[in-house]
C-alpha positions as CSV (number, residue, x, y, z in Angstrom):
1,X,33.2,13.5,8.1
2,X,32.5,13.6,11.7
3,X,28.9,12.9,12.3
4,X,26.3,13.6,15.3
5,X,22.8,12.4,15.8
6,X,20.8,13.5,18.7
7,X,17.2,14.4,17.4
8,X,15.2,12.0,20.4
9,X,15.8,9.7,22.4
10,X,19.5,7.8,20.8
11,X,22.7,9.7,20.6
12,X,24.4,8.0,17.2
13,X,28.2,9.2,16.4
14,X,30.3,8.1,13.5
15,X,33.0,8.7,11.0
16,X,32.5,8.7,7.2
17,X,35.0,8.8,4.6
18,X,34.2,9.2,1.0
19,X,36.6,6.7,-0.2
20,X,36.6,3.6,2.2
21,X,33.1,4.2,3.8
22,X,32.1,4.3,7.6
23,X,35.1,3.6,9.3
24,X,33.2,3.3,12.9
25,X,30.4,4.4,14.2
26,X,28.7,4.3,17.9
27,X,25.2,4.3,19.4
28,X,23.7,4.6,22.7
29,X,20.1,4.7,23.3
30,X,17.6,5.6,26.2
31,X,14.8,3.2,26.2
32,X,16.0,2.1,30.0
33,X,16.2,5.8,30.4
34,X,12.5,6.3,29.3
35,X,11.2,2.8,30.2
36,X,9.6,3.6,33.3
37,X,7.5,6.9,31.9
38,X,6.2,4.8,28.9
39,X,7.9,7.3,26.2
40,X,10.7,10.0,25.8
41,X,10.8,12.7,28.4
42,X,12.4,15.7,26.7
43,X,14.3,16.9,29.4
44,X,15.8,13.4,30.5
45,X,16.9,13.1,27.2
46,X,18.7,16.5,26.6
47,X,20.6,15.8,29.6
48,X,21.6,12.0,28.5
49,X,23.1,13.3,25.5
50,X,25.0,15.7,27.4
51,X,26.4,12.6,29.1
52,X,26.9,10.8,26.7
53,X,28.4,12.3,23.3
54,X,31.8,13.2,24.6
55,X,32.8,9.3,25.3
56,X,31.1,8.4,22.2
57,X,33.7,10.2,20.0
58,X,36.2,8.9,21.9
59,X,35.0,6.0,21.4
60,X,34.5,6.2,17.4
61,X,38.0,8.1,16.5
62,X,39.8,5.5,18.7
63,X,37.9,2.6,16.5
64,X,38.6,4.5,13.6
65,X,42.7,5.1,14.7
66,X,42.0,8.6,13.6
67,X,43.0,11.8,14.7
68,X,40.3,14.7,15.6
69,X,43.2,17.0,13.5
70,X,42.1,14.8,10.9
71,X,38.0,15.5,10.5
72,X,37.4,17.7,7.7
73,X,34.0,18.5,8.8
74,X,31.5,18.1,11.8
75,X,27.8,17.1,10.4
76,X,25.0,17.3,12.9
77,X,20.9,16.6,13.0
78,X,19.7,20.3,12.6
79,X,16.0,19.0,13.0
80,X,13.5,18.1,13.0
81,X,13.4,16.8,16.7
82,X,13.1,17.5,19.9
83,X,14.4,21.1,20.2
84,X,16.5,20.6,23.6
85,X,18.0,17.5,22.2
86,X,18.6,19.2,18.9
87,X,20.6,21.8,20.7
88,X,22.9,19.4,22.8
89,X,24.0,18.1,19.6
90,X,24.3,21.1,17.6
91,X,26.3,23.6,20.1
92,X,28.5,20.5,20.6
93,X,29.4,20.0,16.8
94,X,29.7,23.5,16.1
95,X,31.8,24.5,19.2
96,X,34.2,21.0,18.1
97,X,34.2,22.5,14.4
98,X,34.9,25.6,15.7
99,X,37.8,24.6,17.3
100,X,38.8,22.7,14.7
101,X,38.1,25.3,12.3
102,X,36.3,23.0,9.8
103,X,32.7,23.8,7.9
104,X,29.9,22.4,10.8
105,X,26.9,21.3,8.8
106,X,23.4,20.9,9.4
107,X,21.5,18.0,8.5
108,X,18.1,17.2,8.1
109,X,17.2,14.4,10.2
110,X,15.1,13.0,7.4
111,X,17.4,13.4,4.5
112,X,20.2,11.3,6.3
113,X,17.4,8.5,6.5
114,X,16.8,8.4,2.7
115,X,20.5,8.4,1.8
116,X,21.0,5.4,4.8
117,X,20.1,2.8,2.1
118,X,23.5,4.3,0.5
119,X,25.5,2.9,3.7
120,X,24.3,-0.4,2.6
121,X,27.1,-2.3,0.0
122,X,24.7,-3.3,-2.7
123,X,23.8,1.0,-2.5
124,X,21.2,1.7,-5.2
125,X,21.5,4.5,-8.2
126,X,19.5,7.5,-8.5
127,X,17.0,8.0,-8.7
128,X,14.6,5.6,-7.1
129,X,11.4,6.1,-4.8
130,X,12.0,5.9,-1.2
131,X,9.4,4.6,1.7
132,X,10.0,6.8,4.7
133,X,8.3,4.9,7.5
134,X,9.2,5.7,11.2
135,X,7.6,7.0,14.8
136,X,7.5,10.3,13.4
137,X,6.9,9.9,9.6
138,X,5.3,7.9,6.8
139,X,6.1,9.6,3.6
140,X,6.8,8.5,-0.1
141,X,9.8,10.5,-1.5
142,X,10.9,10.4,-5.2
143,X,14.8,10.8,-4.7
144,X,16.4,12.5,-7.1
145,X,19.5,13.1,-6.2
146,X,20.8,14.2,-2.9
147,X,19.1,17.4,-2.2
148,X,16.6,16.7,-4.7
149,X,13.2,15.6,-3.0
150,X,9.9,15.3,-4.1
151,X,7.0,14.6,-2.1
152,X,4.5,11.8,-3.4
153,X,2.5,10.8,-0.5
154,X,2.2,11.2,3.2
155,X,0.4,10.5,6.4
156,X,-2.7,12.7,7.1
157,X,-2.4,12.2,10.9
158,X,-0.4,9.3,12.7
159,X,2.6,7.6,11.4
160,X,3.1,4.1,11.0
161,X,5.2,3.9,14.0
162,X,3.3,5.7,16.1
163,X,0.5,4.1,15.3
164,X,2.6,0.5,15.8
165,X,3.2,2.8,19.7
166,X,-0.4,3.9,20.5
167,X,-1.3,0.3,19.7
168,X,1.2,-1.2,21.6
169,X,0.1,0.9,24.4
170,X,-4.0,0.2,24.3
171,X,-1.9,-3.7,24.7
172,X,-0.7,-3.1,27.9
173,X,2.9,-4.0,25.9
174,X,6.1,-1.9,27.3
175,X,8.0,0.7,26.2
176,X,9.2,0.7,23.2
177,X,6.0,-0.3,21.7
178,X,6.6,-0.8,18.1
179,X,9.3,-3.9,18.2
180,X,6.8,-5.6,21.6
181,X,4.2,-5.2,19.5
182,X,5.8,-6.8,15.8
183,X,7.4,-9.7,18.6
184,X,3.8,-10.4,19.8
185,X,2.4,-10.4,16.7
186,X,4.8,-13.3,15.9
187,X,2.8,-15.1,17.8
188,X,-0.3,-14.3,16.3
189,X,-3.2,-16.3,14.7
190,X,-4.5,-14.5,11.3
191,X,-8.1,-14.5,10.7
192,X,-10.0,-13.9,14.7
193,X,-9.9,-10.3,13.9
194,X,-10.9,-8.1,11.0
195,X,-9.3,-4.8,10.5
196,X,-9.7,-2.1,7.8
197,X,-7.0,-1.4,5.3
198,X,-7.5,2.7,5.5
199,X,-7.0,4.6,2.1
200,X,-5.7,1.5,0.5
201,X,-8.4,2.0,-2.5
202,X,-7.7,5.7,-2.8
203,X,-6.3,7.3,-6.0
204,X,-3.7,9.0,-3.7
205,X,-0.4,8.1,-2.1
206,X,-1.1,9.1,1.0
207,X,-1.8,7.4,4.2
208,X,-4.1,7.4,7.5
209,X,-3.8,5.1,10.1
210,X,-5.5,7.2,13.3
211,X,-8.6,4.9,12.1
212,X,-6.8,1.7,12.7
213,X,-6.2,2.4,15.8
214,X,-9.6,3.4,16.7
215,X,-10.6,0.0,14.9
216,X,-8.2,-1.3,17.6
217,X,-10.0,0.3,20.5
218,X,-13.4,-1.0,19.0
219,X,-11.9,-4.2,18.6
220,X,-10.9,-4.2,22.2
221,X,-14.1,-2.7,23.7
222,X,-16.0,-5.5,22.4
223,X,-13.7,-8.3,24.2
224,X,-14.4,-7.3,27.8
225,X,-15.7,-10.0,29.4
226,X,-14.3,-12.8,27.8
227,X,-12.6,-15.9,29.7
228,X,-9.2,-14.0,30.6
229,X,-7.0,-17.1,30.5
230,X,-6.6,-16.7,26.9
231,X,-5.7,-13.1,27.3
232,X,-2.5,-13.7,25.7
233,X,-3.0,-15.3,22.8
234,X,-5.8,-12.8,22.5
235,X,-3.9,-9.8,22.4
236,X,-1.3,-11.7,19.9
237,X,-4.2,-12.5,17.4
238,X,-5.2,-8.8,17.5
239,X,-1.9,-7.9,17.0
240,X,-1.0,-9.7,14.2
241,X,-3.8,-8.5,12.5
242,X,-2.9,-5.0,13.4
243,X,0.3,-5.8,11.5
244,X,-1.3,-7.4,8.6
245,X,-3.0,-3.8,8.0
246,X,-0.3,-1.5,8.3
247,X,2.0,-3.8,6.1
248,X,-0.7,-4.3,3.0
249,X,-1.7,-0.5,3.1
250,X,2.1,0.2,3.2
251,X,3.0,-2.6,0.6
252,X,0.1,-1.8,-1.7
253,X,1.2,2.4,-1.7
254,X,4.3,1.7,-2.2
255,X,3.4,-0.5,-5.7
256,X,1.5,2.0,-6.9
257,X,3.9,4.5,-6.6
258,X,6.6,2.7,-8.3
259,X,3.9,2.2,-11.5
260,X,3.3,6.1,-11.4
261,X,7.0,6.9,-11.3
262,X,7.7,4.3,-13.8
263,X,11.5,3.6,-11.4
264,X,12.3,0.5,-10.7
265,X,13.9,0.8,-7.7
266,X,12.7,1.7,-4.2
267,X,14.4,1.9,-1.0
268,X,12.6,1.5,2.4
269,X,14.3,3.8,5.1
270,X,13.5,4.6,9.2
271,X,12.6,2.5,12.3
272,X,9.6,0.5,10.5
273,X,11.9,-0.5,7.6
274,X,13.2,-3.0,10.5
275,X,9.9,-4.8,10.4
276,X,10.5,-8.0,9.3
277,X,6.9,-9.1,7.9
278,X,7.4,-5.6,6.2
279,X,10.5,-6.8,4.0
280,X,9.0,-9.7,3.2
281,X,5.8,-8.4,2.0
282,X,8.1,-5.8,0.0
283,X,10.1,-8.5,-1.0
284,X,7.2,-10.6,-2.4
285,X,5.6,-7.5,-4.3
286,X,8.9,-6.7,-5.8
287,X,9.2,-10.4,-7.4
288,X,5.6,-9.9,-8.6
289,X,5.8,-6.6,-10.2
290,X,9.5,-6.5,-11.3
291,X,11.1,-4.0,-9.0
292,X,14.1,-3.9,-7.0
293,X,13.5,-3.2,-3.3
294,X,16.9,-2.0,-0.7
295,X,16.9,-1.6,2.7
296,X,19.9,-0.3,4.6
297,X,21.1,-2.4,7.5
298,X,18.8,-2.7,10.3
299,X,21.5,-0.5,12.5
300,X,21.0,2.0,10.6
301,X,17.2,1.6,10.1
302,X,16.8,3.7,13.4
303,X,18.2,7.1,14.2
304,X,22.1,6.9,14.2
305,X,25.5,9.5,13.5
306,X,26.4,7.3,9.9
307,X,23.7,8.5,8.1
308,X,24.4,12.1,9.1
309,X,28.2,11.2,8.6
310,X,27.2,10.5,4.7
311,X,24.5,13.1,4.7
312,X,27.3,15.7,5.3
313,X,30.2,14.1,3.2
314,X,27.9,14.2,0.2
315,X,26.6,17.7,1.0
316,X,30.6,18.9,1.5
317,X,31.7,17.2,-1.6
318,X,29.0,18.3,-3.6
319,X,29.8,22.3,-2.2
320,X,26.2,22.2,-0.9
321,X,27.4,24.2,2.4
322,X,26.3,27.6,3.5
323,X,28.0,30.9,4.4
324,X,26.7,30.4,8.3
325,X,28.7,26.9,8.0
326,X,31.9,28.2,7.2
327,X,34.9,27.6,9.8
328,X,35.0,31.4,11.1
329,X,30.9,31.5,11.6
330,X,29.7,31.4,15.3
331,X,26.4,31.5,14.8
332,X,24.4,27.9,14.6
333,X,20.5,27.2,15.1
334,X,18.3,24.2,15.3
335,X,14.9,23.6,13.3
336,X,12.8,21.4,15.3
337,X,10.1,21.8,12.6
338,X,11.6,21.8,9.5
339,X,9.8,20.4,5.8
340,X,12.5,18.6,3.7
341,X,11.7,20.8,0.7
342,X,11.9,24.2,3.0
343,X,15.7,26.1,2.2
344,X,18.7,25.0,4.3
């Protein structure tokens, strides 16, 4: 299984097969691309996959020592995403699969990050409750099987990650804010700064954390004027305790959902999952309450072509393929909106 990510701002490529694993995989991203505009510009994007997916097959069949002849299918990120970026990748898997005449199959971008954990070596059984938490998404997902999804909890406006952004922005911190922002917080004092924990008491698994980042703006409104030689160490307190919130609301949401389910295993996919005082906090709460907690590999915590690779190999083996994703088909589409539960 050829696979081909291209949903934002990273073009990921890899090859997947069902009985030795990934045998290579390639990524490129864009943040120097986007650096100087502070975030992903559409267009610039499109365009950089455009560049760039060609060589990166190349690249992964040659690692590989594999044939194109040899692909049985072509999986690609059908959505959601960013619709131009969607379509680079999609009219190039389908008019390779075409050629090829093998099955081209669409993948939801979110499905092929809860199955990533799968990549990992240690993969864990279904079913078990999976953490979704990335720029774009903060949902809780009771994993079936593959294909088989059920919504528990979600975010009610911003997603961790873009939260982790916004904040990082209001910081002055560059592009990508997330990661500047979890490095800064390294540095960070705990107690100087008192954040709320939103929805952390709720009888819900949902999330909110527009709020916190308001709290943020508060926090920073009422600073002006202080001795800026400690401006630094400043912003890293606040951060830190920025950090502190997210993780505890996060950690505490995910425990109570794994006492509702009654599983006893969850799995933490998407960029967040990389946070490190996130694993550990995940970590801890899994000794206390007597759950097993998996991560995939931090390369594949962010987008990337394995986890479509395996998305599509389990959909193919499995038969899960459409009529419009047969070899002879020509017609292909892309669902930048798209709800995990909606039909393929």
């Amino acid at each position: 299984m050829l696979g081909i990510e291209s949903s934002c701002d990273e073009t990921g490529v890899a090859l997947y097969e069902t009985a030795s694993g990934l045998l290579a995989h390639a990524l490129h991203s864009q943040i120097a691309l986007h650096d100087e505009y502070g975030g992903v510009v559409p267009e610039l994007a499109s365009r950089d996959h455009i560049r760039r997916l060609l060589g990166l097959v190349r690249t992964v069949m040659s690692e590989a020592h594999a044939a194109l002849e040899s692909v049985d299918a072509v999986a690609y990120t059908q959505g959601p995403g960013l619709a131009g970026a969607l379509l680079v990748g999609a009219s190039f898997a389908n008019g390779l699969a075409y050629g090829l005449r093998v099955p081209a199959i669409g993948i939801h971008h979110l499905e092929g990050h809860l199955l990533s954990p799968l990549l990992a070596p240690d993969a864990p059984p279904f079913p078990f409750v999976a953490l979704l938490v990335s720029g774009g998404h903060t949902q809780l997902m009771k994993v079936h099987e593959v294909a088989r999804y059920e919504l528990l909890g979600e975010t009610a406006d911003d997603a961790a990650g873009e939260a982790f952004d916004k904040t990082a922005k209001l910081l002055g911190l560059p592009y990508p804010g997330g990661p500047a922002l979890a490095r800064l917080a390294e540095e960070g004092r705990p107690g100087r700064f008192s954040l709320p924990r939103p929805m952390i008491a709720s009888d819900t698994l949902d999330f909110s954390f527009s709020g916190l980042k308001t709290a943020v703006v508060t926090a920073l409104a009422a600073l002006k004027g202080e001795d800026p030689t400690h401006e630094h160490q400043t912003w890293a307190d606040l951060a830190a305790e920025f950090q502190a919130a997210v993780v505890e609301v996060l950690v505490a949401k995910c425990s109570a959902a794994m006492d509702r389910t009654g599983l006893d295993t969850l799995v933490v996919a998407g960029g967040v999952g990389a946070n490190r005082q996130l694993r550990a906090a995940l970590e801890q709460a899994a000794l206390r309450l007597g759950f097993r907690v998996h991560f995939p590999p931090v390369e594949y915590c962010t987008d990337n072509g394995a986890m479509i690779a395996l998305a599509g190999a389990f959909r193919l083996e499995r038969g899960m393929i459409s009529q419009t994703q047969a070899p002879r088909s020509h017609g292909f589409s892309v669902r930048p909106r798209w709800d995990l539960d909606a039909p393929v």
